[in-house]
PQR file of N, CA, C, O and H, with PARSE charges and radii, in Angstrom:
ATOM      1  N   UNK A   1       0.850  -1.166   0.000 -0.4000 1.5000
ATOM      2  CA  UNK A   1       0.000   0.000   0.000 -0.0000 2.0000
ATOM      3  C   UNK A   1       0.903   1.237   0.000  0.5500 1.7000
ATOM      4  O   UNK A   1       1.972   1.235   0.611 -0.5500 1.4000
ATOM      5  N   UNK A   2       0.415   2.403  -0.764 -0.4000 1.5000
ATOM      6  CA  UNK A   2       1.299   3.391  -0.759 -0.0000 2.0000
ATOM      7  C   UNK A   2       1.067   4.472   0.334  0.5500 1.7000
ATOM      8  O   UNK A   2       0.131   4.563   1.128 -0.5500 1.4000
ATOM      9  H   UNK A   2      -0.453   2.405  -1.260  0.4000 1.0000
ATOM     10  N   UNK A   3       2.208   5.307   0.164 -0.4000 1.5000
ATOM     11  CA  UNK A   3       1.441   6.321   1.234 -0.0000 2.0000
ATOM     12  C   UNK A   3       0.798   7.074   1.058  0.5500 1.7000
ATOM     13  O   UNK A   3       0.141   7.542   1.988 -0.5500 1.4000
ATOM     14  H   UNK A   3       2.968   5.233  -0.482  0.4000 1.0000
ATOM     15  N   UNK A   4       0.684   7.547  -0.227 -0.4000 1.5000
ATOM     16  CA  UNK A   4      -0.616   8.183  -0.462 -0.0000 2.0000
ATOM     17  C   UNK A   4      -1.854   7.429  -0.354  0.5500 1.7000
ATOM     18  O   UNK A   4      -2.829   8.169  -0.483 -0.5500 1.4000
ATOM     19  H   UNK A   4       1.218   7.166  -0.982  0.4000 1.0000
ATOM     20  N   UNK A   5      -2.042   6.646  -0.230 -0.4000 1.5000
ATOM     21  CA  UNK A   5      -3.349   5.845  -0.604 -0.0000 2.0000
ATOM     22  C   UNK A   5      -3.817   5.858   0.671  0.5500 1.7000
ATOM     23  O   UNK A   5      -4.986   6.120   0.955 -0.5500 1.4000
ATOM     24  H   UNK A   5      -1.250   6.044  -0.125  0.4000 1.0000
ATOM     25  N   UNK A   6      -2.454   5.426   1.925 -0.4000 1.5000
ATOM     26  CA  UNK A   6      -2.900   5.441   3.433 -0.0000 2.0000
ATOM     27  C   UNK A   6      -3.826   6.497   3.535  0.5500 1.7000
ATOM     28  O   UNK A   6      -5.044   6.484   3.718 -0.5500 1.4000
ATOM     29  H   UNK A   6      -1.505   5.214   1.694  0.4000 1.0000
ATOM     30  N   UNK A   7      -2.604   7.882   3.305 -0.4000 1.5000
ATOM     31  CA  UNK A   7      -3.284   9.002   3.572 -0.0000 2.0000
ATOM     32  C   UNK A   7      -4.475   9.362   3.354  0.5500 1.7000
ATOM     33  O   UNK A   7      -5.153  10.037   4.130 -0.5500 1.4000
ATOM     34  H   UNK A   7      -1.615   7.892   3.156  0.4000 1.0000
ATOM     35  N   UNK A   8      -4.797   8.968   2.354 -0.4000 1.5000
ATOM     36  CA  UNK A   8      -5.649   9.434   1.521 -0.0000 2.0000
ATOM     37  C   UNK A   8      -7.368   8.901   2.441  0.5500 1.7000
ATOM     38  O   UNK A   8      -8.359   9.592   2.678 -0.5500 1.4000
ATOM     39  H   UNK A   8      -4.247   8.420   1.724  0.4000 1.0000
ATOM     40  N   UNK A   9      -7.115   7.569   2.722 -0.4000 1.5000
ATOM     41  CA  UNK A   9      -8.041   6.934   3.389 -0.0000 2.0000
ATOM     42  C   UNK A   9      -8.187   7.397   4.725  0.5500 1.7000
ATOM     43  O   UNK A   9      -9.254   7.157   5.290 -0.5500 1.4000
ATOM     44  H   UNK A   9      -6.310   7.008   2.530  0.4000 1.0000
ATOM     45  N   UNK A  10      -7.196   8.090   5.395 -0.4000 1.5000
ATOM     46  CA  UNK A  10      -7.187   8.395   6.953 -0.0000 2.0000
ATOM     47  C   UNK A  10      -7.826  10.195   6.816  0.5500 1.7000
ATOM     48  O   UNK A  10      -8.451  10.743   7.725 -0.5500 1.4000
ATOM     49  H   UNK A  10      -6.329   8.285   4.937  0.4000 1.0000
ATOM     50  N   UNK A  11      -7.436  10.940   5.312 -0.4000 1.5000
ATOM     51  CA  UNK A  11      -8.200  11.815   5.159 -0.0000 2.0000
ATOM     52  C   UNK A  11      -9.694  11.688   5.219  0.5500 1.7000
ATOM     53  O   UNK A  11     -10.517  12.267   5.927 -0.5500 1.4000
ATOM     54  H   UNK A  11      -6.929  10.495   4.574  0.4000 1.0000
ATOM     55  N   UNK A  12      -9.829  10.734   4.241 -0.4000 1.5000
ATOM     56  CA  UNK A  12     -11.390  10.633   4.067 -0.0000 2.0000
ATOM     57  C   UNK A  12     -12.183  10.752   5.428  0.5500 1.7000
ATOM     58  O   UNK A  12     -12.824  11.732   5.807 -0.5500 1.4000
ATOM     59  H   UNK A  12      -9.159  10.264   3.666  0.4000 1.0000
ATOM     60  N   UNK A  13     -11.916   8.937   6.417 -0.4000 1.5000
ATOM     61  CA  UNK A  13     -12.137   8.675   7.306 -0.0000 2.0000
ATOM     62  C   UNK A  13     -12.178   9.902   8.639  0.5500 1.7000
ATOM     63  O   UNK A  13     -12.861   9.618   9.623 -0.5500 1.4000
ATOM     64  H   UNK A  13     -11.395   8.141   6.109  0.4000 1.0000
ATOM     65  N   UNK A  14     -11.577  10.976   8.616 -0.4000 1.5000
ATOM     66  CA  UNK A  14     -11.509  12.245   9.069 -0.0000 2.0000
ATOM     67  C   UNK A  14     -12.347  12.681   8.658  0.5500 1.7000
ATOM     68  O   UNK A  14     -13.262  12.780   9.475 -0.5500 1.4000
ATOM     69  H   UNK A  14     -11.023  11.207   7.817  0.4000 1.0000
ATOM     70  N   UNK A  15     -12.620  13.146   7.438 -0.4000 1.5000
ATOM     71  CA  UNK A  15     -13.324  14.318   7.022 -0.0000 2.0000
ATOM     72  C   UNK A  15     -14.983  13.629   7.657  0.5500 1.7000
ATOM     73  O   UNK A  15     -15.811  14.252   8.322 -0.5500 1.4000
ATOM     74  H   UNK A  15     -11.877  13.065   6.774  0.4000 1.0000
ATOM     75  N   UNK A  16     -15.066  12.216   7.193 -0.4000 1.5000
ATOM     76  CA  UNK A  16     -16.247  11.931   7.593 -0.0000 2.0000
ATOM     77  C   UNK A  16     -16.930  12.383   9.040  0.5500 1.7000
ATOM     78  O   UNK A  16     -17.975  12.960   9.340 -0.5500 1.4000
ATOM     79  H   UNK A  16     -14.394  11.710   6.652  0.4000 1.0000
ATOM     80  N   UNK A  17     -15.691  11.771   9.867 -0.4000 1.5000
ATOM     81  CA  UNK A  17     -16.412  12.115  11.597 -0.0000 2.0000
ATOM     82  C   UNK A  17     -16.149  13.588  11.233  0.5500 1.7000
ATOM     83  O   UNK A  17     -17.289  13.870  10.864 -0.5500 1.4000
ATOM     84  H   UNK A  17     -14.842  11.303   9.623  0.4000 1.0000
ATOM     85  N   UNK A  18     -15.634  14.416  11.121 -0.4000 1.5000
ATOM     86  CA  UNK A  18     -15.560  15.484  11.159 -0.0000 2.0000
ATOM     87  C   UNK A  18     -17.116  16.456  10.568  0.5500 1.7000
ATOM     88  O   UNK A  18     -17.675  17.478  10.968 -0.5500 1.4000
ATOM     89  H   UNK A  18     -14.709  14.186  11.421  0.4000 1.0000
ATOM     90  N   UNK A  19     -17.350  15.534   9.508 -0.4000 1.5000
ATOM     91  CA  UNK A  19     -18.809  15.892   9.109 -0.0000 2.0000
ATOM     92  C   UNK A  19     -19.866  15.502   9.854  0.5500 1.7000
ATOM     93  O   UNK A  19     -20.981  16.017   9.767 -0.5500 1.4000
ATOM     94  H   UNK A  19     -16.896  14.704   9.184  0.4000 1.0000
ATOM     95  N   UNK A  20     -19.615  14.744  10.480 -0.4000 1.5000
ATOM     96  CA  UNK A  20     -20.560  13.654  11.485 -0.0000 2.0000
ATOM     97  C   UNK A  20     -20.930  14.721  12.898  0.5500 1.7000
ATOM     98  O   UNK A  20     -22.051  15.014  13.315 -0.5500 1.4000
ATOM     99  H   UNK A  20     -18.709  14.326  10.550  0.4000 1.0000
ATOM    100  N   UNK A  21     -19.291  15.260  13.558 -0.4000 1.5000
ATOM    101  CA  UNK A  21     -19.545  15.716  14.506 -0.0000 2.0000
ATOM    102  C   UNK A  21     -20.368  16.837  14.484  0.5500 1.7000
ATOM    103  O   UNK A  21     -21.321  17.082  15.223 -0.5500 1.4000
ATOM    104  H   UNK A  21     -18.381  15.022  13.219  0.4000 1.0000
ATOM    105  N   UNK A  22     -19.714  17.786  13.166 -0.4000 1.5000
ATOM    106  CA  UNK A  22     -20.487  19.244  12.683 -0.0000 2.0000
ATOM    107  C   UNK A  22     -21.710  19.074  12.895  0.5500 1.7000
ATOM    108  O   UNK A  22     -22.306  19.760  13.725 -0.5500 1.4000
ATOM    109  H   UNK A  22     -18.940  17.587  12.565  0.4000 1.0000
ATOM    110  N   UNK A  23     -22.430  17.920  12.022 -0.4000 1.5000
ATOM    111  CA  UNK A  23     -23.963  18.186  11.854 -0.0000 2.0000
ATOM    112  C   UNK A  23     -24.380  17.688  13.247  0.5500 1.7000
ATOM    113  O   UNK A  23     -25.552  18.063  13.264 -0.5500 1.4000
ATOM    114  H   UNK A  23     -21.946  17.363  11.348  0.4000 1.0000
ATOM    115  N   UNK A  24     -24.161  17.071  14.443 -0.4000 1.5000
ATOM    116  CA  UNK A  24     -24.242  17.193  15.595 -0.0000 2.0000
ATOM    117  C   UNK A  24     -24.698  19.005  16.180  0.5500 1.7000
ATOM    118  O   UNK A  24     -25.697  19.723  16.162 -0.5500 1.4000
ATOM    119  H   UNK A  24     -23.209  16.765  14.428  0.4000 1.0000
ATOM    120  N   UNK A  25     -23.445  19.080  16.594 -0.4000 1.5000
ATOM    121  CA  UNK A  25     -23.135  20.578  16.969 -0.0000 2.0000
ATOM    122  C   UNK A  25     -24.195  21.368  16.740  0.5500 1.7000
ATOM    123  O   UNK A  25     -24.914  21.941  17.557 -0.5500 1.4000
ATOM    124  H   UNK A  25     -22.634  18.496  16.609  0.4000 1.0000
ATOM    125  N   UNK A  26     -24.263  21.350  14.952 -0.4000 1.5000
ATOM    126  CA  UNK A  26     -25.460  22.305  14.461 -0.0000 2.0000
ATOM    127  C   UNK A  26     -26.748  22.149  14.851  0.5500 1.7000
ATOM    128  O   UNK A  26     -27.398  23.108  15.267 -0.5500 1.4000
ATOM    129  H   UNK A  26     -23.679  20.884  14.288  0.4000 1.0000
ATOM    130  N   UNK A  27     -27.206  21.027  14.765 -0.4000 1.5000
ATOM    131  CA  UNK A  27     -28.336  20.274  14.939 -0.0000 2.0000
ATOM    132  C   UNK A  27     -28.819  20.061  16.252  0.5500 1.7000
ATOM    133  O   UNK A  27     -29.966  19.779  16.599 -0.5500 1.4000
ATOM    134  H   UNK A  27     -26.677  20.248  14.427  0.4000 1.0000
ATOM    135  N   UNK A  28     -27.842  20.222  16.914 -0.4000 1.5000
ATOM    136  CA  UNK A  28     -28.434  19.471  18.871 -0.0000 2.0000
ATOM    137  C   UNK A  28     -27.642  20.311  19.595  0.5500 1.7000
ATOM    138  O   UNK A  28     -28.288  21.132  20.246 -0.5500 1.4000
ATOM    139  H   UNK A  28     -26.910  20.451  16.633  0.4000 1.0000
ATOM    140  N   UNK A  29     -26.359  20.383  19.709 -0.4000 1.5000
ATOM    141  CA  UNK A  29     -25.761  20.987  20.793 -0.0000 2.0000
ATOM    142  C   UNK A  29     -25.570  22.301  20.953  0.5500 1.7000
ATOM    143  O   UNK A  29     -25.203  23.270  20.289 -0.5500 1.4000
ATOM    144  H   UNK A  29     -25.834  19.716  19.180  0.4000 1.0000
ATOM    145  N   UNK A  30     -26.078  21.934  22.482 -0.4000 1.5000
ATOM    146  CA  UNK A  30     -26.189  23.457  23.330 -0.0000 2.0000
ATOM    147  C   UNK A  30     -27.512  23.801  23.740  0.5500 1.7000
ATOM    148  O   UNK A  30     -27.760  24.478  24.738 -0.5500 1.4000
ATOM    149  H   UNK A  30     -26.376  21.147  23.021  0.4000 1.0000
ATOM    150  N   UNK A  31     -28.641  23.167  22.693 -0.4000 1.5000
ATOM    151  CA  UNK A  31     -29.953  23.029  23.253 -0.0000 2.0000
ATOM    152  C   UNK A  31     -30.432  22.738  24.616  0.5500 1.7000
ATOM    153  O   UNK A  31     -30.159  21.655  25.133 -0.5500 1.4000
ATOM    154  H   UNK A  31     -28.440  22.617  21.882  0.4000 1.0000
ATOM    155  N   UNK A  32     -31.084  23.572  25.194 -0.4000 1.5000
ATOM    156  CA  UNK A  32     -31.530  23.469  26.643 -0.0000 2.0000
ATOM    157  C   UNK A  32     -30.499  23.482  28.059  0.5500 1.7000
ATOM    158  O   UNK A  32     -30.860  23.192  29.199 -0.5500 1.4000
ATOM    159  H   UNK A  32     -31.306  24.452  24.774  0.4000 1.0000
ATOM    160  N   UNK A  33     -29.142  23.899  27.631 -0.4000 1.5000
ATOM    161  CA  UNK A  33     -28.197  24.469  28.468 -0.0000 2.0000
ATOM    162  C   UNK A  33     -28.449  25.360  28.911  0.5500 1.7000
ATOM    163  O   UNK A  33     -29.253  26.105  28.351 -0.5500 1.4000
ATOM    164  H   UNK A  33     -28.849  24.134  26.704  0.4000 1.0000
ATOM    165  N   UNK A  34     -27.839  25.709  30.196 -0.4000 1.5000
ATOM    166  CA  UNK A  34     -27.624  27.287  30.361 -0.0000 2.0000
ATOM    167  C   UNK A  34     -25.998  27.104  30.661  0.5500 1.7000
ATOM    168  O   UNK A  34     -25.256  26.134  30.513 -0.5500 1.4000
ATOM    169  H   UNK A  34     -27.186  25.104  30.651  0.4000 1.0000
ATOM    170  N   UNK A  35     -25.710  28.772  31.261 -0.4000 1.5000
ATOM    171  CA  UNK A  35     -24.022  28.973  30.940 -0.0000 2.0000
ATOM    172  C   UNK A  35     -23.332  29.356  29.394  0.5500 1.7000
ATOM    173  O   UNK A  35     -24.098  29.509  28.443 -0.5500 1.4000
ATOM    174  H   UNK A  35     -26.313  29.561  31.381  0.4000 1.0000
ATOM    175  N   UNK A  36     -22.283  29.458  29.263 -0.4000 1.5000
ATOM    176  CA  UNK A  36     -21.616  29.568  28.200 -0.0000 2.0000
ATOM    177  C   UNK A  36     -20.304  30.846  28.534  0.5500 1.7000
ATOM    178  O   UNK A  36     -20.171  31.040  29.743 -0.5500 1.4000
ATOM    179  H   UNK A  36     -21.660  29.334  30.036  0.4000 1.0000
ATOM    180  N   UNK A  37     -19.710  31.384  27.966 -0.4000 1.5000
ATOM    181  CA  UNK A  37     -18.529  32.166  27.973 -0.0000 2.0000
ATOM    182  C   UNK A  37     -18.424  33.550  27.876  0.5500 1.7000
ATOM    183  O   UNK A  37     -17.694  34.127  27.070 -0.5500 1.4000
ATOM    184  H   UNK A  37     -19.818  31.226  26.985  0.4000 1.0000
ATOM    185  N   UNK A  38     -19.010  33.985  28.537 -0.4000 1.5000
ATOM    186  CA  UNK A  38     -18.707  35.539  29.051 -0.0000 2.0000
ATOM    187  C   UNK A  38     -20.326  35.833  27.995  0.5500 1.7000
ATOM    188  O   UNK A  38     -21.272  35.254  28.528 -0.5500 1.4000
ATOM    189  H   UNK A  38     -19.603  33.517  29.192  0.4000 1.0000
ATOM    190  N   UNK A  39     -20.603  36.354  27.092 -0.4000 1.5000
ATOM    191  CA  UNK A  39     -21.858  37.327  26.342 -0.0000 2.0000
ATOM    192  C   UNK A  39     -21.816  36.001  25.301  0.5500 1.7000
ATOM    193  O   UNK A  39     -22.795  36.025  24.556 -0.5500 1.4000
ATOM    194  H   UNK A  39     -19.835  36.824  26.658  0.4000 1.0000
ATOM    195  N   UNK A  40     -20.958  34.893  25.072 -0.4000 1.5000
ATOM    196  CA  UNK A  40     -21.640  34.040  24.125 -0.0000 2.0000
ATOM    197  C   UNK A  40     -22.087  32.599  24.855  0.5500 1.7000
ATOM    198  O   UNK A  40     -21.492  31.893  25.669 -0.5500 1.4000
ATOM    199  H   UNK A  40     -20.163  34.874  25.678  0.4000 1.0000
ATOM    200  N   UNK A  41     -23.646  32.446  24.083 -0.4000 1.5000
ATOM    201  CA  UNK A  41     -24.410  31.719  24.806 -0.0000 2.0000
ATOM    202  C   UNK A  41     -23.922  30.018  24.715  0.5500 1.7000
ATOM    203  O   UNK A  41     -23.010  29.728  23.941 -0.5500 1.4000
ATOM    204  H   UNK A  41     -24.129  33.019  23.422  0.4000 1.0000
ATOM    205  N   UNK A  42     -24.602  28.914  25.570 -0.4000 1.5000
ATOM    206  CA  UNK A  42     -23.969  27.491  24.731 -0.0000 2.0000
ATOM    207  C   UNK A  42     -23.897  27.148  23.527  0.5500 1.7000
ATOM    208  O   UNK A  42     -23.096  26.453  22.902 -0.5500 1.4000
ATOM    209  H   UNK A  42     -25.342  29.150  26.199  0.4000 1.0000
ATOM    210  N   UNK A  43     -25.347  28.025  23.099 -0.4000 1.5000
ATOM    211  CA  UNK A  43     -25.456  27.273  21.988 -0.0000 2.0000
ATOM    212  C   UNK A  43     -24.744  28.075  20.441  0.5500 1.7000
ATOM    213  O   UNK A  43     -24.481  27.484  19.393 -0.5500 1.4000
ATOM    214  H   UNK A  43     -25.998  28.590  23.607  0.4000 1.0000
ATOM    215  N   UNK A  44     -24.596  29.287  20.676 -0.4000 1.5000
ATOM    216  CA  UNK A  44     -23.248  29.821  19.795 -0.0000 2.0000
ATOM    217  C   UNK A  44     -22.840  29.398  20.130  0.5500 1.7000
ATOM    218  O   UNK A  44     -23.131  28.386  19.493 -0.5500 1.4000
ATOM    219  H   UNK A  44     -24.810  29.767  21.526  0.4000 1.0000
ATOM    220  N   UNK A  45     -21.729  28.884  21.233 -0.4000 1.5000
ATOM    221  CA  UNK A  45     -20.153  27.934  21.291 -0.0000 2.0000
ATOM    222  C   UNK A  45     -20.455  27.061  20.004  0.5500 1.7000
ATOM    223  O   UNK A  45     -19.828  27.130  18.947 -0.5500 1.4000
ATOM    224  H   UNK A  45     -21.493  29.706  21.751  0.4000 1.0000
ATOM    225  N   UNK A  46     -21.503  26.245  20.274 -0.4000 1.5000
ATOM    226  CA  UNK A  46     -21.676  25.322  19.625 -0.0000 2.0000
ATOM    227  C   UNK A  46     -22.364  25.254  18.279  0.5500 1.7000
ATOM    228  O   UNK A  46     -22.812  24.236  17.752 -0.5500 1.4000
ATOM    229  H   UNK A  46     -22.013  26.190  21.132  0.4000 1.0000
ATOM    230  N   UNK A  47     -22.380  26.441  17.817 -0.4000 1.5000
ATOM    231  CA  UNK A  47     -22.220  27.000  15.858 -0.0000 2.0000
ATOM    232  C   UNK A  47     -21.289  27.293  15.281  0.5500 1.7000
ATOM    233  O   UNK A  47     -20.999  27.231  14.086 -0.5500 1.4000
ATOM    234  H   UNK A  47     -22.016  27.268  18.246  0.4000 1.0000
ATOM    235  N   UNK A  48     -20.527  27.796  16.568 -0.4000 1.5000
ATOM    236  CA  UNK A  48     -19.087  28.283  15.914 -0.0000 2.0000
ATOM    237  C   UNK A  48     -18.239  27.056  15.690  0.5500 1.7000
ATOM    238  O   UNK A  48     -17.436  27.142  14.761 -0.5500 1.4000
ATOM    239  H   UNK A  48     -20.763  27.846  17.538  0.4000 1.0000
ATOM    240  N   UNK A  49     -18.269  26.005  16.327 -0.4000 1.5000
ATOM    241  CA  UNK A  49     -17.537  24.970  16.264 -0.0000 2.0000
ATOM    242  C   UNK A  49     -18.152  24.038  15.145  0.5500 1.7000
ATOM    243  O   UNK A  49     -17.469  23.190  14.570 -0.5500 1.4000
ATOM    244  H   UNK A  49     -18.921  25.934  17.081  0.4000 1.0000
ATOM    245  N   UNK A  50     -19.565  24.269  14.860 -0.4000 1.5000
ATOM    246  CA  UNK A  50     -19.661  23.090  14.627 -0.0000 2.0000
ATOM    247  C   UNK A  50     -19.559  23.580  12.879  0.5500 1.7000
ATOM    248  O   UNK A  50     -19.312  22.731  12.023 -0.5500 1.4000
ATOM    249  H   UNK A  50     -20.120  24.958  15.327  0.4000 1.0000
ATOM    250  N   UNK A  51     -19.781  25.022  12.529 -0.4000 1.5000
ATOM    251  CA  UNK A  51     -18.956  25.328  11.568 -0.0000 2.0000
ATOM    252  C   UNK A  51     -17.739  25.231  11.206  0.5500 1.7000
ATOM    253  O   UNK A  51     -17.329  24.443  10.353 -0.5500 1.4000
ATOM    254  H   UNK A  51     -19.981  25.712  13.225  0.4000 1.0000
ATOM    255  N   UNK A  52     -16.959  26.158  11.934 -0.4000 1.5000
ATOM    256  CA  UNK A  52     -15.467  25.229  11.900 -0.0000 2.0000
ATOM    257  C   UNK A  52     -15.248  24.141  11.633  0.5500 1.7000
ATOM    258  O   UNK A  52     -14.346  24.004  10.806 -0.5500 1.4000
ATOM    259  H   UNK A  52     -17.292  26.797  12.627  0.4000 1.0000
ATOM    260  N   UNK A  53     -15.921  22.841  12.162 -0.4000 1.5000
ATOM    261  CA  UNK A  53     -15.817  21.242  12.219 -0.0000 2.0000
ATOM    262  C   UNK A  53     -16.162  21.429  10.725  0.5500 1.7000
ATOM    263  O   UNK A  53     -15.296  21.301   9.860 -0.5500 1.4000
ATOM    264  H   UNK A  53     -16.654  22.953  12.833  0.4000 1.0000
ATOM    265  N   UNK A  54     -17.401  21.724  10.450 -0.4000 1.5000
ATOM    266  CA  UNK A  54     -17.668  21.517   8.630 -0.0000 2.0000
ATOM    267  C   UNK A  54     -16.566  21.827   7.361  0.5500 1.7000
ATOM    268  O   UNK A  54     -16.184  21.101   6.444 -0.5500 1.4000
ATOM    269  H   UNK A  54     -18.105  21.828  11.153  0.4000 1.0000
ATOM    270  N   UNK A  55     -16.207  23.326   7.749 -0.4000 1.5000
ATOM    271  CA  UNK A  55     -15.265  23.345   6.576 -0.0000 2.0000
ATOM    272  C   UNK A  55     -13.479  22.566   6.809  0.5500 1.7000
ATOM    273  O   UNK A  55     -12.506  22.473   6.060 -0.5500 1.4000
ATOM    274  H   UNK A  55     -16.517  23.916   8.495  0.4000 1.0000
ATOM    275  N   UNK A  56     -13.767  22.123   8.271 -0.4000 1.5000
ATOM    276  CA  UNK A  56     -12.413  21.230   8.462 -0.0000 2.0000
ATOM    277  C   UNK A  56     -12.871  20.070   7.528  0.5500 1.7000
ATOM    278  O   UNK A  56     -12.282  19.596   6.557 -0.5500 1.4000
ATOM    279  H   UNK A  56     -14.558  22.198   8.879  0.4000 1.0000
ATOM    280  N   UNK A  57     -14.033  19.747   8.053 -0.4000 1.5000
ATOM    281  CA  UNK A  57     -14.304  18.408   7.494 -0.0000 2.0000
ATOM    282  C   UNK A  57     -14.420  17.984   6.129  0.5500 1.7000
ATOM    283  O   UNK A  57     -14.191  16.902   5.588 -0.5500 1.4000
ATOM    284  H   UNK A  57     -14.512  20.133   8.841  0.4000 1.0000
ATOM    285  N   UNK A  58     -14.997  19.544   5.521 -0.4000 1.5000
ATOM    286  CA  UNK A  58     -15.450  19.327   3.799 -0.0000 2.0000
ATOM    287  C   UNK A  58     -13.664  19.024   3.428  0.5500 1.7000
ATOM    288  O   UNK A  58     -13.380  18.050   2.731 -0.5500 1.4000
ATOM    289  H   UNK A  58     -15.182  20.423   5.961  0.4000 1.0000
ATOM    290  N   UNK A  59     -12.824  19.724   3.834 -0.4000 1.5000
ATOM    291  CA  UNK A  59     -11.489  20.228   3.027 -0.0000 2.0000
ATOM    292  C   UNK A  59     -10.649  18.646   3.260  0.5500 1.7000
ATOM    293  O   UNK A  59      -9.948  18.155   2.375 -0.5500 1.4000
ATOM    294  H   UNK A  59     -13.055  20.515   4.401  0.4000 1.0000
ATOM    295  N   UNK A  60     -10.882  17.992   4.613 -0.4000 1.5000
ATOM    296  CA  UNK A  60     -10.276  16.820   4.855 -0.0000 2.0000
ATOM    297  C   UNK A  60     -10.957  15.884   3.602  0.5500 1.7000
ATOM    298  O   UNK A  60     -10.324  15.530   2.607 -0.5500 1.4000
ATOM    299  H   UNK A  60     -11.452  18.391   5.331  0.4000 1.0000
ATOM    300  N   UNK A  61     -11.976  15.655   3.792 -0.4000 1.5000
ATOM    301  CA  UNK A  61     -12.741  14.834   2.240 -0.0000 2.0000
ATOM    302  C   UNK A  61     -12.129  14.806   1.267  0.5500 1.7000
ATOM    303  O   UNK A  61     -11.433  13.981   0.675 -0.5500 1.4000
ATOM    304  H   UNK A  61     -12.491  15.943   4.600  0.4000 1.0000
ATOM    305  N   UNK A  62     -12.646  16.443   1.043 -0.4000 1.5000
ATOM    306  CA  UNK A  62     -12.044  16.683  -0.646 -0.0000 2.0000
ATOM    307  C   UNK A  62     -10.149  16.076  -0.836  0.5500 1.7000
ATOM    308  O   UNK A  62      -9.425  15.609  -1.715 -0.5500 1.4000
ATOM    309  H   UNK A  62     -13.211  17.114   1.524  0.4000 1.0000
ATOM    310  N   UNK A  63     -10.098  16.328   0.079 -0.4000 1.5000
ATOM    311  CA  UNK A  63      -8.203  16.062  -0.167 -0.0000 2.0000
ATOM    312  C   UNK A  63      -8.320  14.552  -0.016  0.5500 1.7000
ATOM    313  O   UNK A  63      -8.011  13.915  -1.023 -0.5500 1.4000
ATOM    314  H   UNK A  63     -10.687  16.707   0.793  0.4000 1.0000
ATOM    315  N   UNK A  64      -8.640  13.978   0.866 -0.4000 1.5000
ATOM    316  CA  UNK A  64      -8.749  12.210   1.155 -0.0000 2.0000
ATOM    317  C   UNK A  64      -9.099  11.884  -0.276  0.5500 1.7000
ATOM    318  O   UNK A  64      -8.222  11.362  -0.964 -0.5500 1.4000
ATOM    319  H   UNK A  64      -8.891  14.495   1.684  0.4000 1.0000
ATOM    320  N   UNK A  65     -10.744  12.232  -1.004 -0.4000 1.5000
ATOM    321  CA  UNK A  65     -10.853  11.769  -2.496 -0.0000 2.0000
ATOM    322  C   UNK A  65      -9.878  11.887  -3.451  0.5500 1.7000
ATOM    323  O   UNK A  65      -9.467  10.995  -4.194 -0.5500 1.4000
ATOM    324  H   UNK A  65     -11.456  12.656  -0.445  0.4000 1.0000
ATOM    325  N   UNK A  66      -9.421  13.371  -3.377 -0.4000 1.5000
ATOM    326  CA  UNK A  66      -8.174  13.822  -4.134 -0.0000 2.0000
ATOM    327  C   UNK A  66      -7.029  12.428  -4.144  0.5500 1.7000
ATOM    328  O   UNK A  66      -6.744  11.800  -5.164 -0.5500 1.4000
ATOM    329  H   UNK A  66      -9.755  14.095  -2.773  0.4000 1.0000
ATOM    330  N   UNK A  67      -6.492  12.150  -2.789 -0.4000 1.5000
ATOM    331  CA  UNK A  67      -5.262  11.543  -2.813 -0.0000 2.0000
ATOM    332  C   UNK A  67      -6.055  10.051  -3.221  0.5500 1.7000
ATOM    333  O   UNK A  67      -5.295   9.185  -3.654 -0.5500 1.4000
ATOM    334  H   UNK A  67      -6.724  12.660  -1.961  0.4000 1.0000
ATOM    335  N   UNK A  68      -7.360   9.727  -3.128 -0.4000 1.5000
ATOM    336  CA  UNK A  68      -7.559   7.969  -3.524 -0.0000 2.0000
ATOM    337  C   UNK A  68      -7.539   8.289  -4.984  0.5500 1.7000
ATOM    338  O   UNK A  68      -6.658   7.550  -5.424 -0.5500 1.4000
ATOM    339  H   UNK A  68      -7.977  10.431  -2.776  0.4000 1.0000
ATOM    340  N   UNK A  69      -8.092   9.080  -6.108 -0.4000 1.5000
ATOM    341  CA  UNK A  69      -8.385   9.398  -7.009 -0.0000 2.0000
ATOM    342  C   UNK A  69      -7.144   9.394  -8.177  0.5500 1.7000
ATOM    343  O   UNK A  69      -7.071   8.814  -9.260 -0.5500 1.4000
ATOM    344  H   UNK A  69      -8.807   9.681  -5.751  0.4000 1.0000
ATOM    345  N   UNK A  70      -6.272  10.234  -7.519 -0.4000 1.5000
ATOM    346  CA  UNK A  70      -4.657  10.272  -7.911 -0.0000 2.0000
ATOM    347  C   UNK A  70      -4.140   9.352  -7.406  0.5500 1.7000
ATOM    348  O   UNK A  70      -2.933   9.164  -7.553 -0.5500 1.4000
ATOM    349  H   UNK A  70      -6.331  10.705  -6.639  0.4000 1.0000
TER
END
């Protein structure tokens, strides 16, 4: 097996949970908390991240397909 090919599969396999966790985040977390970090509430913590998580996750994909593809 090459190392790109590893890579390529440990990208994918990333990008996936990474997409997995996002639509979490977006979808559920922070709902019915209270608390959060000075003027931002739980459930912004948990948009901001779970955005972040998405475009980590789209870019891990795209590169994982990239490297199985090539």
């Amino acid at each position: 097996m090459s190392a790109s090919l590893a890579f390529g599969i440990l990208l994918t396999l990333t990008g996936l949970a990474c997409l997995a966790f996002s639509a979490y985040a977006l979808l559920r977390g922070g709902k019915d908390q209270r608390g959060g970090i000075g003027p931002i509430s739980e459930r912004g913590v948990h948009v901001i991240a779970g955005l972040r998580m998405l475009a980590v996750g789209a870019l891990s994909l795209a590169g994982g397909i990239y490297l199985l593809v090539s």
